[in-house]
NUDO-117064 format. One record per residue (C-alpha): residue in one letter; chain; x, y, z. Coordinates in steps of 0.25 Angstrom, whole numbers. Example, Ala and Ser with C-alpha at 12.3 -4.5 7.8 and 13.67 -1.06 7.14 Angstrom:
2
A_A_49_-18_31
S_A_55_-4_29
This chain:
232
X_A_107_78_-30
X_A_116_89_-38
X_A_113_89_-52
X_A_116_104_-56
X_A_128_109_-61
X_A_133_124_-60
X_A_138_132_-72
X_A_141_146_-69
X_A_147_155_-80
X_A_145_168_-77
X_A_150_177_-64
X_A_143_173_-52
X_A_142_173_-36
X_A_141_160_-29
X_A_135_157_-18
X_A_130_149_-8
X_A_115_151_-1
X_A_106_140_8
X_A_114_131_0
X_A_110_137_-15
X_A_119_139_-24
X_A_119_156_-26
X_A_124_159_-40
X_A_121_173_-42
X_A_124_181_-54
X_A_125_197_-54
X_A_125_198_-69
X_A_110_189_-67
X_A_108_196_-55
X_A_103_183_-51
X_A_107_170_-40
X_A_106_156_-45
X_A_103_147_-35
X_A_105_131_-34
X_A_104_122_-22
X_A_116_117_-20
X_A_113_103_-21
X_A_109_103_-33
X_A_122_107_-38
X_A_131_98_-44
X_A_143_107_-50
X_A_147_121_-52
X_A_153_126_-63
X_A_160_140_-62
X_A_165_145_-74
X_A_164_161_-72
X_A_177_165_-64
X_A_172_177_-60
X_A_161_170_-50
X_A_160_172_-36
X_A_157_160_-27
X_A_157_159_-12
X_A_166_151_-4
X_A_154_147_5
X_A_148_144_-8
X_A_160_134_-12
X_A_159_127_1
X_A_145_125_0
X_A_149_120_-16
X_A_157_110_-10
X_A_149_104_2
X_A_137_102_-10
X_A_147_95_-19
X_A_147_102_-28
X_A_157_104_-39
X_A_162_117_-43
X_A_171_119_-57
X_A_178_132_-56
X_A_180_137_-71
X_A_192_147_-76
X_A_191_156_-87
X_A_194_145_-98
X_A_180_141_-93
X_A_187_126_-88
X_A_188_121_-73
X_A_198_128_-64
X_A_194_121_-52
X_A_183_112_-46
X_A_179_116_-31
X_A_176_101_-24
X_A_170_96_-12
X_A_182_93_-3
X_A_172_79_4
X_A_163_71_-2
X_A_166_73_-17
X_A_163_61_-25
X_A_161_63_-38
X_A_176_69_-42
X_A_183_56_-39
X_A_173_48_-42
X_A_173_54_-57
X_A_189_53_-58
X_A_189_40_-52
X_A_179_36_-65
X_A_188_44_-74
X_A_200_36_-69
X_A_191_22_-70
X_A_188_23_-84
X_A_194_13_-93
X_A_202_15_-107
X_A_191_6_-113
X_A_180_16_-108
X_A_188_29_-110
X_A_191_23_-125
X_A_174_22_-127
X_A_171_35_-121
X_A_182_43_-131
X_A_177_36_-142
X_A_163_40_-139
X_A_167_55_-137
X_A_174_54_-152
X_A_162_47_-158
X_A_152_58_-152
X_A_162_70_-157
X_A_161_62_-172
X_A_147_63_-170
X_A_145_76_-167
X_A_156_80_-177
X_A_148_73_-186
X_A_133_80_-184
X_A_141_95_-185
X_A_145_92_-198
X_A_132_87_-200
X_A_122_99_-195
X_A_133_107_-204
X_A_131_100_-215
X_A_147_98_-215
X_A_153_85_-224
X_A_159_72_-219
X_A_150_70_-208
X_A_147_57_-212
X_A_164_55_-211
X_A_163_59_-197
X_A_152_49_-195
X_A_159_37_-200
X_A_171_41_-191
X_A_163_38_-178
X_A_160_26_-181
X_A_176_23_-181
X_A_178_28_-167
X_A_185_19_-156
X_A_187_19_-142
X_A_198_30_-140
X_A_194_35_-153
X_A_208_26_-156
X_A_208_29_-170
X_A_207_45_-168
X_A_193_46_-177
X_A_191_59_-168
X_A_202_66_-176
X_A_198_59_-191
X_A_184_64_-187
X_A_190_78_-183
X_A_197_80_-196
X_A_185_79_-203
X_A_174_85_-196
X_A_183_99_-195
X_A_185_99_-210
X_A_172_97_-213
X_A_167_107_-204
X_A_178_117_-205
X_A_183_115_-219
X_A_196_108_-224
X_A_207_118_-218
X_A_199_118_-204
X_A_211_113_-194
X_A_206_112_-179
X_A_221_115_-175
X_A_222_128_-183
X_A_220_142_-176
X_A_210_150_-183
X_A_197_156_-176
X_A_190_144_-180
X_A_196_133_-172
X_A_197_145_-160
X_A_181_146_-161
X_A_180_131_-160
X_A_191_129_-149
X_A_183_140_-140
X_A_172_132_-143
X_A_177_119_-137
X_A_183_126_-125
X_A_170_130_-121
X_A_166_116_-122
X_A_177_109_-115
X_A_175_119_-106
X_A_161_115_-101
X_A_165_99_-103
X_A_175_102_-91
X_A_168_110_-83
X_A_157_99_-84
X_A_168_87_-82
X_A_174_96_-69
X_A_158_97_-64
X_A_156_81_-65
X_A_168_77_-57
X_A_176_73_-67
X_A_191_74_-72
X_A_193_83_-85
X_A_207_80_-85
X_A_203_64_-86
X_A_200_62_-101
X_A_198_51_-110
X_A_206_53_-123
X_A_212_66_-118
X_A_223_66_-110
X_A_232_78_-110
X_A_238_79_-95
X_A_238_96_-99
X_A_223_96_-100
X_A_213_96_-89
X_A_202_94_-96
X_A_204_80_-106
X_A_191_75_-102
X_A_185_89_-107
X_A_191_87_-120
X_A_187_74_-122
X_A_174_78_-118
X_A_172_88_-128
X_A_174_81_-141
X_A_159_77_-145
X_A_157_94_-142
X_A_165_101_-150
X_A_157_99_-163
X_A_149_107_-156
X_A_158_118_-156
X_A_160_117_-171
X_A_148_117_-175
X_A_144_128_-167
X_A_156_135_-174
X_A_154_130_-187
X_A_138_138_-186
């Protein structure tokens, strides 16, 4: 059963061998090998790779899925099995099922985890009004309908920040932190594309513009992350 998943980030050759995966890297001098069975996904995110076109057929007749990455570090592509793949459909037809009711409780949860975190940043920095964040979680409804995500946002930034702090200002600060959360919506869709599923498809997101809602919902609880990292 396939239970690995590929990440390749630095030039490579890719190729196919008695049915191994052949990864070699000349800055390494070294080949990676791994039995294609075992491979569930293949993330390419080096555009200057090299990979075989016997080595895509074989990719495909295994199943497995490859995300081919631009330069922004985001899916360009997916290479899919033409027959016999399951699990695309299957994860849009469950995207497309979901109800308002569950899609309501799954964006509350998302908003209560960010408070949470926001909370323990301000915390191991020994930052004020933590304990006003704290209270806030506890208000949170399904849809997050009474927008404590922004009440909690006005808050946490100042108290991390200072009282000028504006996220929507441009100064080297808010560049730092929105490189930051590129490289982590970056991984979430990379991640979303492996596992079948439809980034575009989000649950409190919905810019028809953007191709990667689900990303952006998903990467909420993770940006304090990113500020605390920054603020150190």
């Amino acid at each position: 059963m396939a239970f690995r998943h590929v990440y390749i980030e630095h030039p490579v050759y890719i190729s196919i061998k008695l049915k191994q995966l052949n990864i070699y890297s000349e800055h390494d001098q070294y080949t990676f090998t791994i039995p294609l069975e075992d491979i569930e996904s293949i993330i390419l995110d080096n555009y200057k790779s090299v990979i075989t076109a016997y080595a895509l057929m074989e990719i495909t007749r295994y199943k497995i899925t490859m995300v081919i990455c631009g330069s922004n570090h985001l899916p360009q592509g997916i290479c899919l099995p033409q027959h016999q793949y399951y699990k695309k459909f299957t994860m849009l037809n469950e995207q497309f099922k979901m109800s308002k009711q569950v899609i309501g409780r799954l964006w509350r949860n998302i908003v209560k985890q960010k408070l949470k975190n926001e909370s323990t940043t301000l915390s191991i920095l020994n930052r004020p009004y933590t304990s006003n964040i704290e209270k806030l979680i506890k208000l949170v409804k399904p849809n997050d309908v009474n927008n404590v995500e922004a009440q909690a946002a006005r808050i946490y930034f100042i108290a991390l920040f200072g009282q000028d702090f504006q996220r929507r200002d441009e100064n080297p600060l808010n560049d730092v932190l929105n490189y930051g959360y590129a490289i982590i919506r970056s991984m979430i869709s990379r991640d979303l594309c492996a596992y079948g599923l439809e980034p575009c498809l989000g649950l409190h997101h919905h810019n028809y513009l953007n191709s990667f809602n689900l990303s952006d919902d998903l990467i909420e609880p993770f940006r304090s992350y990113v500020d605390l990292y920054v603020f150190l």
